[in-house]
N, C-alpha and C positions, 0 to 999 in steps of 0.2 A: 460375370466379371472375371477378364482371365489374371489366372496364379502364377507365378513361376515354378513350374517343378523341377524342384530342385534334387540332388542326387541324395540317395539314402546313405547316412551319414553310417563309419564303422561305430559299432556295440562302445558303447563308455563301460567301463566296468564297475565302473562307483552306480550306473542308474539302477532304479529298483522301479519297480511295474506296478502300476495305480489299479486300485481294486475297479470294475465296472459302477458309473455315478447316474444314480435316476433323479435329476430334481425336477422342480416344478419353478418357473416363474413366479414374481412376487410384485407384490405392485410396485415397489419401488426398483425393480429391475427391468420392467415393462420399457421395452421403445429402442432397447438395447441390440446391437446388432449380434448376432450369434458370432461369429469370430473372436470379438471383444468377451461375449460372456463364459465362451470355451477356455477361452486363455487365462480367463482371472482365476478359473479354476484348476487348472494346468499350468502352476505357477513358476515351475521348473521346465518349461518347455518350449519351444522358441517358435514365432508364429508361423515358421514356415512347416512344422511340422503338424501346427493348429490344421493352417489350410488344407494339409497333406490329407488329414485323419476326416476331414471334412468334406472333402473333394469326391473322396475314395465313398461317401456315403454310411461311414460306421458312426459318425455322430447324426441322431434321428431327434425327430420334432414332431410330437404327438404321432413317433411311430411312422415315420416318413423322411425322406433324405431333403434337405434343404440347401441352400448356397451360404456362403460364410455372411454376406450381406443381408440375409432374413433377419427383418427385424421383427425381436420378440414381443408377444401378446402376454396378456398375464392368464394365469393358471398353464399356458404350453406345457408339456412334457418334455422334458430333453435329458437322452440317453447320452452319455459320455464314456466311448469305449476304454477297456484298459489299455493304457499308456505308459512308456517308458520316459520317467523322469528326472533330473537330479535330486539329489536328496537337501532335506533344507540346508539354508546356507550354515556355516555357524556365525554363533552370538555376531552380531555385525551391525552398525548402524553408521550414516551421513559422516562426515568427518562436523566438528565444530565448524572451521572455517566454511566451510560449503553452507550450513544452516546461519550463520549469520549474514553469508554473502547473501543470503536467499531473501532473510528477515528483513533486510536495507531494499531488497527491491520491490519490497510490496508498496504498492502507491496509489492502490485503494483499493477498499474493502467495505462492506456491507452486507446483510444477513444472506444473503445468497450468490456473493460473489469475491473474489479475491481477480485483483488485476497485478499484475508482476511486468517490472520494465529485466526482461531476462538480459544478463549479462550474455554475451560470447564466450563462447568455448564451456557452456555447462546445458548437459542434453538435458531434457524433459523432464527424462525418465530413464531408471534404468536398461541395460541391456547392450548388446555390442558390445562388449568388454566394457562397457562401463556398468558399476557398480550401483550408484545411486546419483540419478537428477533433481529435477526442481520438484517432481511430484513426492519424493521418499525423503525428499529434506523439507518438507514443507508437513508432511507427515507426522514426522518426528519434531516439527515446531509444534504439532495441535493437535494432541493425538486424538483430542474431542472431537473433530470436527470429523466429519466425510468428505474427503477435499477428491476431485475425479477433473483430469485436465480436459477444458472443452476444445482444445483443437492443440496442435501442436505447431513446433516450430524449428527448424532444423537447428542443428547442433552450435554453429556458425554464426547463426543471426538471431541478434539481439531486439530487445525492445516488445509492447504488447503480448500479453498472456492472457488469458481466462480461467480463471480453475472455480470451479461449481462448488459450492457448498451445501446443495440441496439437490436430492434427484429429482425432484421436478423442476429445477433449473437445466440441471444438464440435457434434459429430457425437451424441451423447449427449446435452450440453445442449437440442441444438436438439429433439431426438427429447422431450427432457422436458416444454418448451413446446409442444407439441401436445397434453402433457396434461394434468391439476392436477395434476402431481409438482413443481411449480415454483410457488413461491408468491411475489407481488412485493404490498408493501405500501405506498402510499404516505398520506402527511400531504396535506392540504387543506383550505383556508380558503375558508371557503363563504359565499354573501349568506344573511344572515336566520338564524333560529332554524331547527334541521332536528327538523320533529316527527317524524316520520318513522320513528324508532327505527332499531335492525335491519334496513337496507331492499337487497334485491337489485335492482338495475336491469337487467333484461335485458329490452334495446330492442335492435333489429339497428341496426347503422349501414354506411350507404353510404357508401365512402372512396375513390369514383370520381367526384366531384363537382368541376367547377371555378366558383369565381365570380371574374370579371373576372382571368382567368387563374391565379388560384393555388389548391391546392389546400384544396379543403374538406370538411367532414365533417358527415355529416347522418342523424339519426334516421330511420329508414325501413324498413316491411316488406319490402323488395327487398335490402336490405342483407345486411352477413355479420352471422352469429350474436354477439351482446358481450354479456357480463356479468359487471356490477361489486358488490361488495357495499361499500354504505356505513356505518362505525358511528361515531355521533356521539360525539364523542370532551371536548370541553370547548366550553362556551356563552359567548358573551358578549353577554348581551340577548338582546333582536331583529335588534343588528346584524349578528352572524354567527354560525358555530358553527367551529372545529377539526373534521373528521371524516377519521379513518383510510378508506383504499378497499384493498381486494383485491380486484385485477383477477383473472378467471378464464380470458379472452381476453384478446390483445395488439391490439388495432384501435390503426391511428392516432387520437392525441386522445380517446379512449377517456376515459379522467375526465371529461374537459373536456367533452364533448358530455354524455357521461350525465349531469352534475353540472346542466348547463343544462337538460336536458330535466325532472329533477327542480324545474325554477324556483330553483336553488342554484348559480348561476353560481360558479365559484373568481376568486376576488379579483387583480384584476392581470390576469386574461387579456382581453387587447386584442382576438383575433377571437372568443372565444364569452362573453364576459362581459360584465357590465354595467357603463357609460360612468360613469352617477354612483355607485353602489358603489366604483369603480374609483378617481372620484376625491377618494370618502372615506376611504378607504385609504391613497392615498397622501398625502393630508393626518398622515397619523398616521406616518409614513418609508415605507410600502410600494415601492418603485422598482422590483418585479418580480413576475413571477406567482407569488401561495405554492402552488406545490406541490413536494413534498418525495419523492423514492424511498429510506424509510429500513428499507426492509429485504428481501433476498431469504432465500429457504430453498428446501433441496429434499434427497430422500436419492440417493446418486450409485446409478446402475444397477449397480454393482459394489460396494456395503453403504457404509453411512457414511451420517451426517447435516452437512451444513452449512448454515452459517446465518452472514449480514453482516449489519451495522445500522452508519447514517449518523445523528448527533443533525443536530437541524434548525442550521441557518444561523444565526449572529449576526442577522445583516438581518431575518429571519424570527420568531425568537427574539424579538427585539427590538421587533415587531410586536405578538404575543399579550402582550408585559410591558404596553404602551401603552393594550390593549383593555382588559386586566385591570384598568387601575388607575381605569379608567372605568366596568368591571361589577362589580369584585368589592366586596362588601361589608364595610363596616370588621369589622376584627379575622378577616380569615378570610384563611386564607393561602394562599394560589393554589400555592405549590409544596408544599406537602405535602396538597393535595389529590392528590395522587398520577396525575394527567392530564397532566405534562410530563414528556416523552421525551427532551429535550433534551441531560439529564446523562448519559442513557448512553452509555459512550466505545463506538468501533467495536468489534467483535469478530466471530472467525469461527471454526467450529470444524468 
């Protein structure tokens, strides 16, 4: 799986250098991809450095070089070489406000699961100049609990979350996204009319790309394998369309780049979208990117079916009411055309 290598960064002079770390696998760490288990331990260090020290072969696995995607067995051996780190943060935790906006979005829970309709504009998780997300505020609501986010959700786009409560949840869920036993549905507002019908986009995307140092995502036959299915969901004109996507892969930006490559940019996105779409949109209240995660499903490996749904956002909501009353034709009525999702309340079962 390729990395971006990225340029070695100048000496911080606050960093201090981690002693050499021998541990052992444990069964509740079992299934875990080494990347992720480097980095929980190199708390202070940013993953592109994780990959760096992984790439290079100095972190070993029963005495052997592995790829950041090896996923771990229990009892493994993993050497973790000395690394240069920040030093802990000081005293510091979630703001209030952040941990009550978080506590309102919980919208079901159960001994092994927390579901969150995430707001807009609050990351995951910490990192990238942000300090603390939905995992570290969720943290500091419960400090009982083991809470580990089973998949994420860009910064931007709101609605369905997962967070595990149990490692042999996460350990299951995660096994399930490797395959389509996991199904994640999102809402998107798209430029233009999507003639398109029914359309599967599977373009590989390259998610090792930097431009002018931040991370970017790009269509390409060197890429990992992505595939999205788009269905056009409600029209308004020529100026846009509503279309539902079910993602089949998890790539970063994954919509948003397939969306663009189809010439269907999603409305509001500032790095893959278009500048005057964007700023006809927000002419009409648009203040953020419309895309929407309103719905996960999947059946648990041990029998059961479950299934969350999030209705779109007021803000958003309040977008398609604006388009409509500009496309729909007198005397026809746009909510019992039976294309807005909006009324259904949450539910999981």
């Amino acid at each position: 799986m390729p990395y971006a290598e990225d340029p070695l960064p100048e000496p911080n002079p606050r960093e201090m250098r981690t002693d050499v770390q021998h541990l052992e696998v444990s069964l509740q760490e079992a299934g875990q991809r080494l990347d992720n288990y480097v980095h929980k331990r190199l708390g202070g260090v940013p993953r592109s450095r994780v990959y760096r020290v992984i790439r290079k072969g100095e972190v070993r696995v029963n005495g052997r070089r592995a790829g950041p995607e090896t996923r771990l067995q229990i009892n493994d051996r993993i050497r973790i070489p000395p690394v240069r780190v920040l030093p802990p943060p000081q005293a510091g935790k979630p703001s209030e406000p952040l941990c009550q906006s978080i506590r309102k979005a919980i919208i079901y829970q159960d001994e092994k699961l927390l579901v969150l309709d995430k707001p807009a504009g609050i990351a995951v998780h910490g990192g990238s100049g942000v300090s603390f997300g939905v995992i570290e505020a969720l943290r500091a609501l419960r400090p009982e609990d083991s809470l580990e986010l089973v998949h994420r959700l860009d910064r931007d786009t709101s609605g369905c979350l997962l967070i595990a409560r149990q490692a042999g949840t996460l350990r299951s869920l995660h096994a399930l996204l490797r395959t389509e036993g996991f199904e994640k549905r999102y809402l998107a507002l798209v430029r233009g009319k999507w003639e398109l019908g029914a359309k599967r986009i599977d373009v590989p995307l390259r998610t090792d790309t930097r431009s002018g140092g931040e991370r970017t995502v790009r269509a390409g036959a060197s890429g990992k394998p992505s595939v999205s299915d788009f269905r056009p969901v409600q029209f308004f004109g020529r100026t846009a369309t509503l279309v539902e996507v079910t993602l089949r892969t998890g790539r970063t930006h994954q919509i948003r780049v397939h969306a663009q490559h189809a010439a269907h940019p999603v409305a509001g996105d500032e790095k893959y979208g278009d500048a005057a779409f964007n700023d006809e949109l927000r002419a009409l209240g648009l203040g953020r990117m419309f895309l929407h995660a309103h719905s996960v499903s999947f059946a648990w490996p041990q029998g059961g079916e479950f299934s969350v749904n999030s209705p779109l956002p007021p803000e958003l909501a309040a977008v398609l009411d604006e388009l409509a009353s500009r496309h729909t034709k007198p005397g026809r009525s746009l909510r019992a055309s039976g294309n807005r999702r909006r009324a259904a309340p949450p539910r999981a079962r």
